[in-house]
N, CA, C and O of each residue as an XYZ file, in Angstrom:
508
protein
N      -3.387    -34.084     70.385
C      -4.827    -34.005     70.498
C      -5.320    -32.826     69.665
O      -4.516    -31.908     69.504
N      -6.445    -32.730     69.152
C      -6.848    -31.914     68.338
C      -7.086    -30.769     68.683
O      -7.419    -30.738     69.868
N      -7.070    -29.419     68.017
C      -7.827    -28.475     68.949
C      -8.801    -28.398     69.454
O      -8.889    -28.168     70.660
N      -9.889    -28.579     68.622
C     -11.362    -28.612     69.388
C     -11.536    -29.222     70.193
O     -12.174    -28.710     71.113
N     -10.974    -31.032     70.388
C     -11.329    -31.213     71.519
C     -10.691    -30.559     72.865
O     -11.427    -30.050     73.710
N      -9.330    -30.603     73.006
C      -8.931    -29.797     73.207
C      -9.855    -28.401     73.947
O      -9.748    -28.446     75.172
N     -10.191    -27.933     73.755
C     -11.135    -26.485     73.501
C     -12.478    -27.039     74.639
O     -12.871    -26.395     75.612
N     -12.843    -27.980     74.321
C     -14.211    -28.380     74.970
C     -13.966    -29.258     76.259
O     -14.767    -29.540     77.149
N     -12.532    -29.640     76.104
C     -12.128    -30.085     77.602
C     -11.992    -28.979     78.480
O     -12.496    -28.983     79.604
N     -11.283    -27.956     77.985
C     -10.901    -27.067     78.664
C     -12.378    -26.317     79.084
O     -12.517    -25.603     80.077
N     -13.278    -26.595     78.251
C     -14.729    -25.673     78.516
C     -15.779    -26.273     79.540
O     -16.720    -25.785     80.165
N     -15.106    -27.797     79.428
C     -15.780    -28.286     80.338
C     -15.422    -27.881     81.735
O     -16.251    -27.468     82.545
N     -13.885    -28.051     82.022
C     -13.729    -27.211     83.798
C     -14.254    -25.830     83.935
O     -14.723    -25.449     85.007
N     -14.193    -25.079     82.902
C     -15.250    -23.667     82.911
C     -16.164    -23.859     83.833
O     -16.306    -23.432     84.979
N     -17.153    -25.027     82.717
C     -18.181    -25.657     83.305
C     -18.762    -25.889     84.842
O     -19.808    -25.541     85.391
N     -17.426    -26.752     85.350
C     -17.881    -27.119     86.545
C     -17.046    -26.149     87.889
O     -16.990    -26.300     89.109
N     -16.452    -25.086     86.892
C     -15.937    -23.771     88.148
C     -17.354    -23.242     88.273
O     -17.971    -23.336     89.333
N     -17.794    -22.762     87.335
C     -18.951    -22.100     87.291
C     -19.826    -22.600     87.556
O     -20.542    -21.673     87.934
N     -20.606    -23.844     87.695
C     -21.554    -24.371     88.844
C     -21.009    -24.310     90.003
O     -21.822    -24.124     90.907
N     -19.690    -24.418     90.384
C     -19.744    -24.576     92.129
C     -19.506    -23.460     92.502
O     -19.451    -23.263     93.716
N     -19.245    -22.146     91.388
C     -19.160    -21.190     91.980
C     -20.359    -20.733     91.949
O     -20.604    -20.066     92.955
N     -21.457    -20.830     91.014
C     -22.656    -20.675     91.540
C     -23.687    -21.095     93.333
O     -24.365    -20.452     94.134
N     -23.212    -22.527     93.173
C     -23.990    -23.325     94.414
C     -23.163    -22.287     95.520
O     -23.666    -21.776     96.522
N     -21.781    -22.135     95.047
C     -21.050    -21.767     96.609
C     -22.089    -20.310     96.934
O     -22.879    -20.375     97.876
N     -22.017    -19.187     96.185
C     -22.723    -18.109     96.066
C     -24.514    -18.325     96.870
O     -25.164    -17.681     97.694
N     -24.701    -19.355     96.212
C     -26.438    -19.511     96.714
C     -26.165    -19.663     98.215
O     -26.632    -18.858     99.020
N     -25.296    -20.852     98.636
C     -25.481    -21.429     99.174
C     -25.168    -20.140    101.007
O     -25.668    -20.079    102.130
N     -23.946    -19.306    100.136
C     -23.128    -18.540    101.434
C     -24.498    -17.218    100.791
O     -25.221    -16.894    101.733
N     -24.656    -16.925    100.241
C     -26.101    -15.461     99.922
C     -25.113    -14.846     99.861
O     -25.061    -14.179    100.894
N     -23.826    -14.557     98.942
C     -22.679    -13.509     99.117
C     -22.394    -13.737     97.247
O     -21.776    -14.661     96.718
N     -23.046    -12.612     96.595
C     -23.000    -12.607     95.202
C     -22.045    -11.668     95.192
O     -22.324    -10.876     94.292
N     -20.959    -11.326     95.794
C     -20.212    -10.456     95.371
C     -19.190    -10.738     93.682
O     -18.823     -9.802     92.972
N     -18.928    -12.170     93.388
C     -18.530    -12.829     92.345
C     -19.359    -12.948     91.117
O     -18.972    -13.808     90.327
N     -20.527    -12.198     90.752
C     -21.372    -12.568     90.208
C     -20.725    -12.342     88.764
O     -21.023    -13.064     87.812
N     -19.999    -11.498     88.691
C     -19.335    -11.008     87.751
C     -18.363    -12.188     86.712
O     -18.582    -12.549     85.556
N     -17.328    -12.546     87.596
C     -16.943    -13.507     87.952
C     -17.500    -15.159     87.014
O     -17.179    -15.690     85.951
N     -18.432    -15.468     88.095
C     -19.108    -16.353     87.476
C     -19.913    -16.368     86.215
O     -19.846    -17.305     85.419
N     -20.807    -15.135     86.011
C     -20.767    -14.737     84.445
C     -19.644    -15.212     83.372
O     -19.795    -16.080     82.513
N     -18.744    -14.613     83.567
C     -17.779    -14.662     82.376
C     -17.030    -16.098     82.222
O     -16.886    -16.478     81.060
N     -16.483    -17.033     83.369
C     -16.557    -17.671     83.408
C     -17.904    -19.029     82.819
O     -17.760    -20.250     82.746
N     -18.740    -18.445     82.596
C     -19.769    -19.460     82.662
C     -19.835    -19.382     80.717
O     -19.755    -20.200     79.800
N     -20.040    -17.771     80.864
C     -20.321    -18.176     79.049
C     -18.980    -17.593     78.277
O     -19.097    -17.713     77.057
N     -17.946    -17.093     78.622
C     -16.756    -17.166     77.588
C     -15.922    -18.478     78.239
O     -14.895    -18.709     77.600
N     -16.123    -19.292     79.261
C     -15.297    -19.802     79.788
C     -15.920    -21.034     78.593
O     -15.546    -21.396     77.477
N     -17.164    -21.454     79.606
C     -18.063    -22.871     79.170
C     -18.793    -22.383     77.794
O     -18.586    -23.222     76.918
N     -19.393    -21.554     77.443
C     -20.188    -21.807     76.250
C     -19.722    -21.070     75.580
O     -19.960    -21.563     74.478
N     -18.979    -19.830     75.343
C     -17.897    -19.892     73.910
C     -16.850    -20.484     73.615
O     -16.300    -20.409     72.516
N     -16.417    -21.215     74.686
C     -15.018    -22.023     74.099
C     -15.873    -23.438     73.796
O     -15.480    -24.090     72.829
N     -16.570    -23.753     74.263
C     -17.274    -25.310     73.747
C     -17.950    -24.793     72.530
O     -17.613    -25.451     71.546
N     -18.606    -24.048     72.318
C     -18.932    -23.741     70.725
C     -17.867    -23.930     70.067
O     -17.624    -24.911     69.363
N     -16.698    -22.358     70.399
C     -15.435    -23.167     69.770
C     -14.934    -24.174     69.170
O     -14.625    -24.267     67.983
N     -14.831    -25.127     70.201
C     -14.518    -26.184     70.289
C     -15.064    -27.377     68.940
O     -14.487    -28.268     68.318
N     -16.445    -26.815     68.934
C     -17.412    -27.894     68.559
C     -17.365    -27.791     67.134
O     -17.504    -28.671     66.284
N     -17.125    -26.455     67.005
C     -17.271    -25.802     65.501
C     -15.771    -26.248     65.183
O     -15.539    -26.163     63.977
N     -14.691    -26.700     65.943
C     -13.262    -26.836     65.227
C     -13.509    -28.163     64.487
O     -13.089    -28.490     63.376
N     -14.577    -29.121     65.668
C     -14.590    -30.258     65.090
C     -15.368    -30.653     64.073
O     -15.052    -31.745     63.600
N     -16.338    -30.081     63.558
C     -17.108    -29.463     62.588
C     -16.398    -29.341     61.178
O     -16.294    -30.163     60.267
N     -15.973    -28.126     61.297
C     -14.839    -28.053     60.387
C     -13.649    -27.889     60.685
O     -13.217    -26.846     61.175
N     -12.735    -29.241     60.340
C     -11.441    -29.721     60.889
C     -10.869    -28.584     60.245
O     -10.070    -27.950     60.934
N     -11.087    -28.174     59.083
C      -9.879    -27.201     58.503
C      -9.595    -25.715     59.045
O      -8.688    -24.953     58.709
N     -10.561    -25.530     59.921
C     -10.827    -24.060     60.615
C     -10.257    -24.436     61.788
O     -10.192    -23.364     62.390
N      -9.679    -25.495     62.692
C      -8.965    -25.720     63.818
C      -7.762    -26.258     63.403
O      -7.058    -27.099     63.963
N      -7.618    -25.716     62.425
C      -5.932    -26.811     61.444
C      -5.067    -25.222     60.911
O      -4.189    -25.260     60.048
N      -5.419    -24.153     61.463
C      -4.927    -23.152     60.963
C      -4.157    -22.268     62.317
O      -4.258    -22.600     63.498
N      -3.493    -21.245     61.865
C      -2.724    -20.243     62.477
C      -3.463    -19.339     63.538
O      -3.232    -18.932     64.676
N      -4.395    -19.237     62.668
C      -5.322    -18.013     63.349
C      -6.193    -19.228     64.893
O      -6.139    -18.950     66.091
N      -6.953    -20.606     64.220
C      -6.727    -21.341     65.608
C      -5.758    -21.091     66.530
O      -5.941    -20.541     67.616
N      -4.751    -21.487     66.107
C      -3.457    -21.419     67.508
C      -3.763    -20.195     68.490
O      -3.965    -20.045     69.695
N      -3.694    -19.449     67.413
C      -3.595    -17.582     68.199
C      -5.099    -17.983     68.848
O      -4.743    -18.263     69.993
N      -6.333    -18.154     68.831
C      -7.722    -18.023     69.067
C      -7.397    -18.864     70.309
O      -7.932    -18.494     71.355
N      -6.483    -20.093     70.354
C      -6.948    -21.113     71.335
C      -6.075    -20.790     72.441
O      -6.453    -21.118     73.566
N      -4.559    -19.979     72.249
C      -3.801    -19.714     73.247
C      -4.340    -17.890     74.086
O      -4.158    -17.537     75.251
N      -4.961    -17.153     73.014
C      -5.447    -16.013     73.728
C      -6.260    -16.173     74.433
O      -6.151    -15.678     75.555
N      -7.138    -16.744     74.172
C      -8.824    -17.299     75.217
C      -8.036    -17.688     76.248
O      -7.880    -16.938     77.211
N      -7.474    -18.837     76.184
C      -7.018    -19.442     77.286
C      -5.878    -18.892     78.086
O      -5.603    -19.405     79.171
N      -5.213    -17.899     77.623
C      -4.302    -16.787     78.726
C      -5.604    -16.031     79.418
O      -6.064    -16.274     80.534
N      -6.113    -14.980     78.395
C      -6.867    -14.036     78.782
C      -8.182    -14.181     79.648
O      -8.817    -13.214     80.071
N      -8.499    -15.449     79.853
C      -9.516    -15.521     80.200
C      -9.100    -15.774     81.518
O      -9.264    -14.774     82.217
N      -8.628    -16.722     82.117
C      -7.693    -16.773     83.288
C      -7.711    -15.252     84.205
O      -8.410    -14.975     85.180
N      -6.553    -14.307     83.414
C      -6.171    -13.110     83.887
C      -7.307    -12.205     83.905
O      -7.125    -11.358     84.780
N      -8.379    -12.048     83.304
C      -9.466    -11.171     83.269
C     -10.498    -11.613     84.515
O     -11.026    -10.763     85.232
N     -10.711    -13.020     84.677
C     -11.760    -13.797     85.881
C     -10.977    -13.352     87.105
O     -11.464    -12.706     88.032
N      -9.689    -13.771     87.016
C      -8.753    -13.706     88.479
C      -8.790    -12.005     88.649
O      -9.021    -11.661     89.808
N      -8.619    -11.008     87.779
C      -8.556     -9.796     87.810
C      -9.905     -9.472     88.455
O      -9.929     -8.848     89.516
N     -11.172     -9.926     87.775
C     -12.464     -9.719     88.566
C     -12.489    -10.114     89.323
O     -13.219     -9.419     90.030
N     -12.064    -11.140     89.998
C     -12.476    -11.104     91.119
C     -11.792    -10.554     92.560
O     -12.395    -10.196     93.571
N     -10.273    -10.605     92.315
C      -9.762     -9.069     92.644
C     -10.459     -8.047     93.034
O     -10.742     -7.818     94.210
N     -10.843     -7.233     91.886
C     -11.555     -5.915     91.736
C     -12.959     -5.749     92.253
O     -13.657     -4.759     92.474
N     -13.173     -7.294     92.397
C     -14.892     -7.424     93.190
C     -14.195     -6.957     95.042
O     -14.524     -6.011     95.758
N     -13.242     -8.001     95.282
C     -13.133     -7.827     96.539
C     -11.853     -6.678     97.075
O     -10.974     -6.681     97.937
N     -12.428     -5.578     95.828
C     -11.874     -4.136     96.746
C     -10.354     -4.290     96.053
O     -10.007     -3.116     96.177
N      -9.380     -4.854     95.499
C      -8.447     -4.558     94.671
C      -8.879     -3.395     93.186
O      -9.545     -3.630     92.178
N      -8.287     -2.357     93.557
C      -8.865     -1.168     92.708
C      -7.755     -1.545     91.520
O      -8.187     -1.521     90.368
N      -6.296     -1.905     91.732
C      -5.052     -2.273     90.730
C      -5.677     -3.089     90.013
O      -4.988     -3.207     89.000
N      -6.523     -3.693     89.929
C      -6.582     -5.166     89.080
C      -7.476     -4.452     88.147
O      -7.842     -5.224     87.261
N      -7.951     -3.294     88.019
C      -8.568     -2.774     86.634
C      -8.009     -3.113     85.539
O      -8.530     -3.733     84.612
N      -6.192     -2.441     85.669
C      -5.836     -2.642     84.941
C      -5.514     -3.994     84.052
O      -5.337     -3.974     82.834
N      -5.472     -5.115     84.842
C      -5.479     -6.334     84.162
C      -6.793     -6.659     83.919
O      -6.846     -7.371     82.916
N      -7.800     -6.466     84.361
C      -9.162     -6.791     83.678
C      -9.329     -6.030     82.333
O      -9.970     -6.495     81.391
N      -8.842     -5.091     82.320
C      -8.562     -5.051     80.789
C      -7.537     -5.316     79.778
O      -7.664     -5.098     78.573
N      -6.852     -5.642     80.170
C      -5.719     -6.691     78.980
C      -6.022     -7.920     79.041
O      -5.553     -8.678     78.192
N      -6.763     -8.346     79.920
C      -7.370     -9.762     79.585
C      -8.433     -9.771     78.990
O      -8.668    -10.694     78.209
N      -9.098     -9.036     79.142
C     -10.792     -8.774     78.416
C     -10.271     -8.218     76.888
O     -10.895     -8.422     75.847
N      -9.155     -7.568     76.977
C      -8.502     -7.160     75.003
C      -7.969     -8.721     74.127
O      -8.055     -8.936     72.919
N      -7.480     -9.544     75.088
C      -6.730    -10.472     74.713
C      -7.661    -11.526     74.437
O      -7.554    -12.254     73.450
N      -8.574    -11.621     75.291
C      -9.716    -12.874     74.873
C     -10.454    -12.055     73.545
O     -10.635    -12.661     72.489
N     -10.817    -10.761     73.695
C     -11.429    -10.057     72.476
C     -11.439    -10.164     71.184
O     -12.278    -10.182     70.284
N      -9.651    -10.271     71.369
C      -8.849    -10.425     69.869
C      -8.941    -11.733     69.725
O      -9.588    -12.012     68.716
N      -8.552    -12.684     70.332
C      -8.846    -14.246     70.143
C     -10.034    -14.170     69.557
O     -10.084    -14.641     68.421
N     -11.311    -13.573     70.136
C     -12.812    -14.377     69.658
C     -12.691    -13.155     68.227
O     -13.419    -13.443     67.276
N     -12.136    -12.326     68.129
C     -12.290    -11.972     66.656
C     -11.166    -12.454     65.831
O     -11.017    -11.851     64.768
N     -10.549    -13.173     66.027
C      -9.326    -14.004     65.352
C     -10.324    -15.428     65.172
O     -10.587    -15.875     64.056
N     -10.769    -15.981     66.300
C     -12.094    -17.059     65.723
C     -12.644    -16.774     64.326
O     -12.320    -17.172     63.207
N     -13.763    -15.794     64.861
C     -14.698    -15.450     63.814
C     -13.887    -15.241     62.097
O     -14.665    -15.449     61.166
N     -12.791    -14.952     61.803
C     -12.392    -14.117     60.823
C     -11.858    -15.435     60.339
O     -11.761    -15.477     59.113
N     -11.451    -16.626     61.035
C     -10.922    -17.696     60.826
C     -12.174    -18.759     60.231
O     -11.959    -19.502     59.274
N     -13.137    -18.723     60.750
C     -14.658    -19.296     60.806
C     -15.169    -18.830     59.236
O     -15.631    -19.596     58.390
N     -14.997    -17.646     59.120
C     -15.827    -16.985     58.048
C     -14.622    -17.600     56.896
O     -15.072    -18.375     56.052
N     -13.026    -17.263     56.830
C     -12.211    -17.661     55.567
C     -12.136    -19.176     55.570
O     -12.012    -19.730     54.477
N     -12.222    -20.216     57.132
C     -11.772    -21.686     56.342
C     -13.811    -22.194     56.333
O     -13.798    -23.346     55.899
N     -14.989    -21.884     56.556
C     -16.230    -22.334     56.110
C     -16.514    -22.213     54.993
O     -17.041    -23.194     54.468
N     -16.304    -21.037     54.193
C     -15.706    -20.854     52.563
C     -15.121    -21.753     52.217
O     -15.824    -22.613     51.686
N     -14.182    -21.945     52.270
C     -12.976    -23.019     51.673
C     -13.742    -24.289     52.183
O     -13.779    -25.240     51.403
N     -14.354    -24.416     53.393
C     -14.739    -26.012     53.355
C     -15.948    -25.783     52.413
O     -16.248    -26.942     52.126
N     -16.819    -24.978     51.763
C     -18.039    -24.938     50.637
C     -17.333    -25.196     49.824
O     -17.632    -26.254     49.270
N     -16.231    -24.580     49.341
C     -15.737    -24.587     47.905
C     -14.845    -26.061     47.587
O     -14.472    -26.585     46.536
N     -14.731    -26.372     48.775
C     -14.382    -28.110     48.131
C     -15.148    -29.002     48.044
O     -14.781    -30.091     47.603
């Protein structure tokens, strides 16, 4: 399967963590996750479906190295950084430390994107 789609499947369960973790929140008045659901909502659902959308866009920018690295860091780091927050929401002070190697690891992914975006959108002009 391709990457991008790929990418936008995976953005879609983002998607629907992050609505029910919204409704659950409204519903119990306990925003302690807000954090949580943030990051989830737009690095989970709307930068990896951009991602995604833009691989399929230009096939040659999801056909590369720097993809692989972009699509396996997001998708470790993002995991370990949400689960770490929400940890650290409910009083785990240890999980700092993994909220930041996951928040470095998705970092480097979305600047391994971009640097990938900018050298194969070139190359798709120049053909």
């Amino acid at each position: 399967m391709k990457l991008g789609i790929k990418l936008v499947k995976i953005a879609a369960v983002y998607l629907l963590v992050g609505l029910v973790m919204g409704l659950v929140m409204g519903i119990s008045n306990n925003f302690s996750l807000t954090s949580v659901h943030a990051h989830v909502s737009l690095l989970g659902w709307a930068t990896m479906a951009i991602a995604g959308i833009l691989y399929i866009l230009i096939p040659e920018c999801g056909r590369t190295r720097l993809a692989a690295a972009h699509f396996w860091g997001h998708n470790i780091g993002l995991p370990v950084m949400t689960l770490s927050l929400a940890l650290y929401a409910y009083g785990v002070k240890a999980a700092e430390k993994t909220i930041a190697v996951g928040s470095v690891v998705v970092l480097v992914s979305l600047m391994l994107f971009a640097v990938n975006l900018f050298i194969s959108a070139r190359e798709e002009q120049e053909s």
